[in-house]
C-alpha positions in Angstrom: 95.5 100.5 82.0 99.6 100.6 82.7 101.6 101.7 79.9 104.9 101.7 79.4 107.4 104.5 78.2 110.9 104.1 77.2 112.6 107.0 76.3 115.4 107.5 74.4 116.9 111.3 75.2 119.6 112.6 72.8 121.2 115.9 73.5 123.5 117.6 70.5 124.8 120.9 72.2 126.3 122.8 69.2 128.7 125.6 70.5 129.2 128.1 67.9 130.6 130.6 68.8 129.3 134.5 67.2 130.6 137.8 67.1 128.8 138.5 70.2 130.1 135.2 71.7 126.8 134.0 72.2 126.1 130.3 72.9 123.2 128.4 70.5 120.4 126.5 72.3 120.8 122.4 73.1 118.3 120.9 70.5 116.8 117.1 72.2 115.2 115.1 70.2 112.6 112.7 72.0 112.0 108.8 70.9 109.0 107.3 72.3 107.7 103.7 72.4 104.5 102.3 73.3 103.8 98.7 74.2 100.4 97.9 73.9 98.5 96.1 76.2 96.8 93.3 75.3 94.0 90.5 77.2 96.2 88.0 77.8 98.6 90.2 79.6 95.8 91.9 82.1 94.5 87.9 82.8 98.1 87.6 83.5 97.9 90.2 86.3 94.8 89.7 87.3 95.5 86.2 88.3 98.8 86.9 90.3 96.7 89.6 91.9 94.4 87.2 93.3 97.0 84.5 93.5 99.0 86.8 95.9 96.0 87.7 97.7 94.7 83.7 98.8 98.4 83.2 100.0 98.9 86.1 102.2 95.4 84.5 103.5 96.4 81.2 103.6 99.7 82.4 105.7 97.4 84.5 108.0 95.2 81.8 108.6 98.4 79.1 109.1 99.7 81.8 111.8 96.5 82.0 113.8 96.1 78.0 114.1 99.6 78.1 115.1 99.0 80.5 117.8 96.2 78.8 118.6 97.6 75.8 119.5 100.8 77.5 121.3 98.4 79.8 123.4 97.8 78.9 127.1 94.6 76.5 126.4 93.5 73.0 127.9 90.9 70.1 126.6 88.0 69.4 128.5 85.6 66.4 128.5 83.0 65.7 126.2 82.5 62.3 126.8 78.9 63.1 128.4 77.9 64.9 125.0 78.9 62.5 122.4 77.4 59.3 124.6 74.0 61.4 124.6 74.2 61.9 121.2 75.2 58.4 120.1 72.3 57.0 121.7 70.3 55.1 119.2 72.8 55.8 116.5 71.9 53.4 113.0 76.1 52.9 112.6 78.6 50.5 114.3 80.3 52.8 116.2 83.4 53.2 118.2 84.9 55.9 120.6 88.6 57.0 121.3 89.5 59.9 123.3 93.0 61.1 122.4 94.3 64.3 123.5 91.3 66.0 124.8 89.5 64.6 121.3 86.7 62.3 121.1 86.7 60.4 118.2 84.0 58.0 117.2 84.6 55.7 114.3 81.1 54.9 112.0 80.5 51.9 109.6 77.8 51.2 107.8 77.1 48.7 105.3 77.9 50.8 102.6 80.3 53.0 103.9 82.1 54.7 107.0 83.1 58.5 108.5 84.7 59.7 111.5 83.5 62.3 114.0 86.2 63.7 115.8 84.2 66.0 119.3 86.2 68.6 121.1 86.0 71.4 123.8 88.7 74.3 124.1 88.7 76.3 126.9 90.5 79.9 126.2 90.0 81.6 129.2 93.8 81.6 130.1 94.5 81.7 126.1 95.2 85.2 125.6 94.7 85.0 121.9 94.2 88.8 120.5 91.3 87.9 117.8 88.2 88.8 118.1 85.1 85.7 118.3 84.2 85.7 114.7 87.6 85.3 113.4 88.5 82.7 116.0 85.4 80.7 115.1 85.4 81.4 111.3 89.3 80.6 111.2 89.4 77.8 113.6 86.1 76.3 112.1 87.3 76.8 108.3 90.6 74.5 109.6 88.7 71.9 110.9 86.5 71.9 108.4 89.5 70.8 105.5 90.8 68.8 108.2 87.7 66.5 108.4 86.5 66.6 104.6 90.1 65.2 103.7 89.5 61.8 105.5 86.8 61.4 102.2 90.1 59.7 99.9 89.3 60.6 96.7 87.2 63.6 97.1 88.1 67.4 96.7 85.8 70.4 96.5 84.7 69.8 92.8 82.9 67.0 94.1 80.8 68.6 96.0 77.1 69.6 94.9 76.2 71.7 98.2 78.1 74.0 100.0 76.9 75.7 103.2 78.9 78.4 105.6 77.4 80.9 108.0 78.8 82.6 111.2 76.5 84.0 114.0 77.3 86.3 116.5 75.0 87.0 119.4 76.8 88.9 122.2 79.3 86.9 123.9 78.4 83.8 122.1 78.8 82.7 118.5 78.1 79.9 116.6 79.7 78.8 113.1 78.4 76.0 110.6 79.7 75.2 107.7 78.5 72.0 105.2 79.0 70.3 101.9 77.2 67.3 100.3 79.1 64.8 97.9 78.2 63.2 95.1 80.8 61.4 92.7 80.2 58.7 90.1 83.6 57.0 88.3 81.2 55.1 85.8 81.2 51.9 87.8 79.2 53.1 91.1 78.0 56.5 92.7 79.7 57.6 96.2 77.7 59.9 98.0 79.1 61.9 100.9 78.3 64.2 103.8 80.7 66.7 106.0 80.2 69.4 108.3 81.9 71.6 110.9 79.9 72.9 113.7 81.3 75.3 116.2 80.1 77.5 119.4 82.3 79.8 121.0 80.3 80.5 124.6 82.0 81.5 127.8 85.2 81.2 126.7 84.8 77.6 125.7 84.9 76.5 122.3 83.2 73.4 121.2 83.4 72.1 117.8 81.9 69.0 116.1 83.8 67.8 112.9 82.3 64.7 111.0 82.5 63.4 107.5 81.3 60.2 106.0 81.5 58.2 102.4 79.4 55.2 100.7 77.2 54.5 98.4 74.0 54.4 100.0 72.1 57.7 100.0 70.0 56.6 102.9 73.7 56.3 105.1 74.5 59.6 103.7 71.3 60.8 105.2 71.5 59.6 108.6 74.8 60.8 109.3 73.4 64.2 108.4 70.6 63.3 111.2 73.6 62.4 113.2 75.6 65.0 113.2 72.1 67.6 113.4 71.9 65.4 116.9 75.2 66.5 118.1 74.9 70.0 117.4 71.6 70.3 119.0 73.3 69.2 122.0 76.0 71.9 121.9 75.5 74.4 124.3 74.6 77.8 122.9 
C-alpha cells in the first residue's frame, strides 16, 4: 500500500545569547499528513497498470507485423492446396489470387465467409524472432484480421474460444478458433472462424477463414472445411 507524506518542516532558531555566549538549540516542529487509501483508488491503479501493459503489447505486436512485411520475404503458390481441398466443397465457391493470396469466396443459402490461403517463405527474411513468437504473433494478426469480415460480431459474441501453439523442432504449428452465436430477437446468426498456421522449413503457411448465417448445419460444414484445409498443410 503507497502512502503519502507531506511534510511541513518549521525551524525557529532562537539566538540568545548567555554569559558564556552559548548558542540555544534549533527546536523543529514536524506536521504530518496522511491520505488514506481507499478501493476505488487501488482499482484506479490497477486498471492503468494493466491498461499500460496491453498497449506496450499491442505496440510490440504492431512492430513485428510491420517488420514482417518489410523483411526480405516472397509469396509462393498455393493454388494446388486449396483446389485439393475445395474438392467436393457443399458452398458456391469462388477463387482470386491477389498478391501471393488465395482467396476463395463461400455462399451458402443462409450465409457466406471468406478463406483467404497463403505461403511465406522467410528464408531470405532475416527476422530476429524466434518460431513461436513469429507463429503466435503472425497467427494472432490474422486471426482479428479474418474474424472482422463477421459485420456485426466482436469477441462477446463468441461462445468458444480455442488457441494453442506447438513446437516440434524446427517446425511449429499454431491454431487458434472461436464459435459464434448471436441472436438480436428476430433470428439467430451462428458463426465459425479459425487461424491455422505451420511454420516448417522456413515456409510459413497459414489458413484464415470465417463464415456467418443462420443455419447451424452451414456453420458446421465450414468447420469441416476448413479441418480439410489444414489437414493438407504440410507439417
Amino acid at each position: 500500500m503507497k502512502k503519502i507524506y507531506s511534510a511541513m518542516v518549521s525551524a525557529a532558531i532562537a539566538m540568545t545569547m548567555t554569559a558564556c555566549g552559548t548558542i540555544s538549540p534549533p527546536i523543529q516542529t514536524v506536521e504530518t499528513t496522511t491520505i488514506p487509501i481507499t478501493a476505488e483508488s487501488l482499482d484506479s491503479a490497477v486498471s492503468s497498470e494493466v491498461e499500460s501493459t496491453v498497449n506496450n503489447e499491442q505496440v510490440k505486436s504492431d512492430t513485428f507485423i510491420a517488420e514482417f512485411f518489410d523483411s526480405n520475404i516472397s509469396f509462393e503458390d498455393t493454388s494446388e492446396l486449396v483446389t485439393e481441398s475445395m474438392k467436393g466443397c457443399a458452398f458456391e465457391n469462388e477463387t482470386d489470387n491477389f498478391n501471393g493470396v488465395n482467396k476463395v469466396t463461400l455462399k451458402g443459402k443462409n450465409g457466406g465467409g471468406i478463406i483467404n490461403v497463403l505461403c511465406v517463405d522467410l528464408s531470405q527474411s532475416q527476422l530476429d524472432y524466434d518460431m513461436k513468437y513469429i507463429l503466435e504473433n503472425f497467427g494472432d494478426y490474422y486471426f482479428g484480421q479474418t474474424s472482422a469480415q463477421m459485420n456485426g460480431v466482436t469477441e462477446d459474441d463468441f461462445v468458444s474460444n480455442y488457441r494453442m501453439t506447438t513446437n516440434v523442432y524446427s517446425n511449429g504449428k499454431y491454431q487458434r478458433y472461436s464459435s459464434v452465436q448471436k441472436t438480436d430477437g428476430m433470428a439467430t446468426q451462428f458463426g465459425y472462424t479459425e487461424t491455422y498456421a505451420v511454420l516448417s522449413e522456413n515456409k510459413l503457411t497459414v489458413v484464415s477463414g470465417a463464415y456467418l448465417g443462420t443455419d447451424m448445419m452451414e456453420r458446421q460444414s465450414f468447420s469441416q472445411l476448413m479441418g480439410k484445409l489444414a489437414e493438407n498443410v504440410k507439417y
